[in-house]
C-alpha positions as CSV (number, residue, x, y, z in Angstrom):
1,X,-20.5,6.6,-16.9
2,X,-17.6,6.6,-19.2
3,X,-15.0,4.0,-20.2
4,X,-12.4,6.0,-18.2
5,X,-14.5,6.8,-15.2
6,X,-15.6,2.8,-14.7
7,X,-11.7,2.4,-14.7
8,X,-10.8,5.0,-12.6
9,X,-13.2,4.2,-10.0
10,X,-12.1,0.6,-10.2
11,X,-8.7,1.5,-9.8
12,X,-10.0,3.4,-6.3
13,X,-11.2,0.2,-5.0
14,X,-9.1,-2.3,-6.2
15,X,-6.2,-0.3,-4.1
16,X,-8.5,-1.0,-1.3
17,X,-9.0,-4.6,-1.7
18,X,-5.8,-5.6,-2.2
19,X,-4.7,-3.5,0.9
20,X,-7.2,-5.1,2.9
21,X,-6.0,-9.0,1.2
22,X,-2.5,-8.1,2.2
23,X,-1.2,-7.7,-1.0
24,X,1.3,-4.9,-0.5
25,X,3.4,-6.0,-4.1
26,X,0.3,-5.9,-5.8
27,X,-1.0,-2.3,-4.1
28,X,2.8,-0.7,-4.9
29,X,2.2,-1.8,-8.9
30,X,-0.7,0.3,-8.9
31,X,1.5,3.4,-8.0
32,X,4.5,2.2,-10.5
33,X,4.0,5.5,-12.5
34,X,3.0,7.5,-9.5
35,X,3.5,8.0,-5.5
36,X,1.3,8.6,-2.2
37,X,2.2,11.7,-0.4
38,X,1.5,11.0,3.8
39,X,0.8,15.3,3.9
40,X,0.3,17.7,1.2
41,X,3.1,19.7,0.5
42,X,5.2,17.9,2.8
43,X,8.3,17.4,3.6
44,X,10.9,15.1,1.2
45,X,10.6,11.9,4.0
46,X,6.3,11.7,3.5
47,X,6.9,11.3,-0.2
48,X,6.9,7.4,-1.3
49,X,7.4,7.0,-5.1
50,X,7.2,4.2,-7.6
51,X,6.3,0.5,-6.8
52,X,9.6,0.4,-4.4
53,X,8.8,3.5,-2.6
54,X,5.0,2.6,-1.7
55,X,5.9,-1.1,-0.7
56,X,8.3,0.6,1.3
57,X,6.2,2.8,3.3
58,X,3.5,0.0,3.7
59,X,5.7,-2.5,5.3
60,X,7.1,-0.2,7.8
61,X,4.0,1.1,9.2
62,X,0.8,-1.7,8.1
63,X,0.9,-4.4,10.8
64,X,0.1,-7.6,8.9
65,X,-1.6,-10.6,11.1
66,X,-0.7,-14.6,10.5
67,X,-3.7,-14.7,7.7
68,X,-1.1,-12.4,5.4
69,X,-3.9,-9.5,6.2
70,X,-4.2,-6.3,8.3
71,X,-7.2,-7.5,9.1
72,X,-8.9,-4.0,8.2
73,X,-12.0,-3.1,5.7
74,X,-11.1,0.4,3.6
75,X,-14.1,1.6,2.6
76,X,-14.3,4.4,-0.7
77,X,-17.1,6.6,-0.8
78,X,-18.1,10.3,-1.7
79,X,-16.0,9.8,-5.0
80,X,-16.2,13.0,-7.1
81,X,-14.4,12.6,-10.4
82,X,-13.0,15.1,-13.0
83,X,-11.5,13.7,-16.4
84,X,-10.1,15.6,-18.9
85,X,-9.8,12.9,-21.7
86,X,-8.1,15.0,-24.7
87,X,-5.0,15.1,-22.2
88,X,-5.2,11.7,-20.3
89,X,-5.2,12.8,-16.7
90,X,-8.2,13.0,-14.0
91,X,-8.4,13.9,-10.5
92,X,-10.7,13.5,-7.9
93,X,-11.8,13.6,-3.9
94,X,-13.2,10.4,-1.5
95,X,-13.7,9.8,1.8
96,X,-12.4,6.6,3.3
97,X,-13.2,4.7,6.0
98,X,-11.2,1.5,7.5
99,X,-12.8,-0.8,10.4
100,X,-10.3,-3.9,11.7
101,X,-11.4,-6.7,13.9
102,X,-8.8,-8.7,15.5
103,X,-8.7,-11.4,17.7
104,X,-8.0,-8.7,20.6
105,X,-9.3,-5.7,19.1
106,X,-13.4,-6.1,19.2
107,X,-14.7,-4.5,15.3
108,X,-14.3,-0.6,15.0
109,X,-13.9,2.1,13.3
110,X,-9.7,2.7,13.0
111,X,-9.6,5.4,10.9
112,X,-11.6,8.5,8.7
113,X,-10.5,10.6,6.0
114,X,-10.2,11.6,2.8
115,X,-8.1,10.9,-0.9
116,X,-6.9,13.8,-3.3
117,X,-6.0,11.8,-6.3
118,X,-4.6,12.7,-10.0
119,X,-4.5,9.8,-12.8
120,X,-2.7,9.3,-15.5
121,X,-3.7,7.3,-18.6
122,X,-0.4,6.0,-20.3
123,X,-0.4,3.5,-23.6
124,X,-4.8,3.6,-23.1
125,X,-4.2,2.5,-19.2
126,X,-5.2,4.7,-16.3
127,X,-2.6,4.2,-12.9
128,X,-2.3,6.7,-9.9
129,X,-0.3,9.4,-10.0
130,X,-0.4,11.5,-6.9
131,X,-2.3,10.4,-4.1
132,X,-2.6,12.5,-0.9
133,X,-3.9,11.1,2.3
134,X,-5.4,13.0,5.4
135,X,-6.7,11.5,8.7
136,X,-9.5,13.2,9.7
137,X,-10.7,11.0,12.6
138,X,-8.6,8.7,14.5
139,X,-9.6,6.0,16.5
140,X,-7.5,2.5,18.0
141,X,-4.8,2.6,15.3
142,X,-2.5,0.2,17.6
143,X,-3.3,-2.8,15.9
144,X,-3.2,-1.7,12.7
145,X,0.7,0.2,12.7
146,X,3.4,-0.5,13.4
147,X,4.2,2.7,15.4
């Protein structure tokens, strides 16, 4: 695997572990250059940009418990990578899959679905810069949002 891809996939799951440690800041800094769209080709209000914009959208819908966490597990998996190095941007597909266990809520399965992501490398670092989210199965989501 290439220098690029090793950091590229890294950067898929280190947005999931810090989501699942409750660190919203550091999650937003990933997407300082970039956003997370809640519906492709949707409407002005699913957009979230820059490190503001993504904290933003995280603290209004991602219940956090009295540990500082969600108490949830995001799992990354089927990632299928494309990297074009000459011009410094990637894209690729996952699946992800997020279980939470609460003191109430017994573990499960929350959520399904899948990631359409495009990277940017910028002074020889890779960051997010579109990703797309779709829900593919739902399951309990009322301990983990907000609405």
């Amino acid at each position: 695997m290439s220098d690029s891809a090793v950091e590229i996939t890294n950067l898929l799951y280190t947005y999931a572990e810090l989501l699942d440690g409750g660190d919203m800041d550091a999650v937003a800094g990933l997407f300082e250059h970039g956003r997370i769209c809640g519906m492709e080709d949707g409407p002005p209000e699913t957009v979230f940009s820059g490190s503001a914009g993504v904290r933003k959208m995280y603290e209004m819908a991602t219940r956090i418990y009295e540990d500082g966490t969600p108490k949830t597990k995001h799992l990354t998996s089927n990632v299928q990578l494309h990297i074009d190095e000459a011009a410094g941007t990637a894209r690729s597909t996952s699946y992800y899959c997020v279980t939470q266990a609460t003191p109430e809520l017994p573990l499960q399965v929350i959520v399904t679905g899948h990631y359409k992501d495009t990277f940017q490398r910028l002074d020889g670092v890779w960051w997010f810069d579109t990703r797309i989210m779709f829900v593919d199965q739902t399951g309990d989501l009322s301990h983990h949002l907000k609405f």
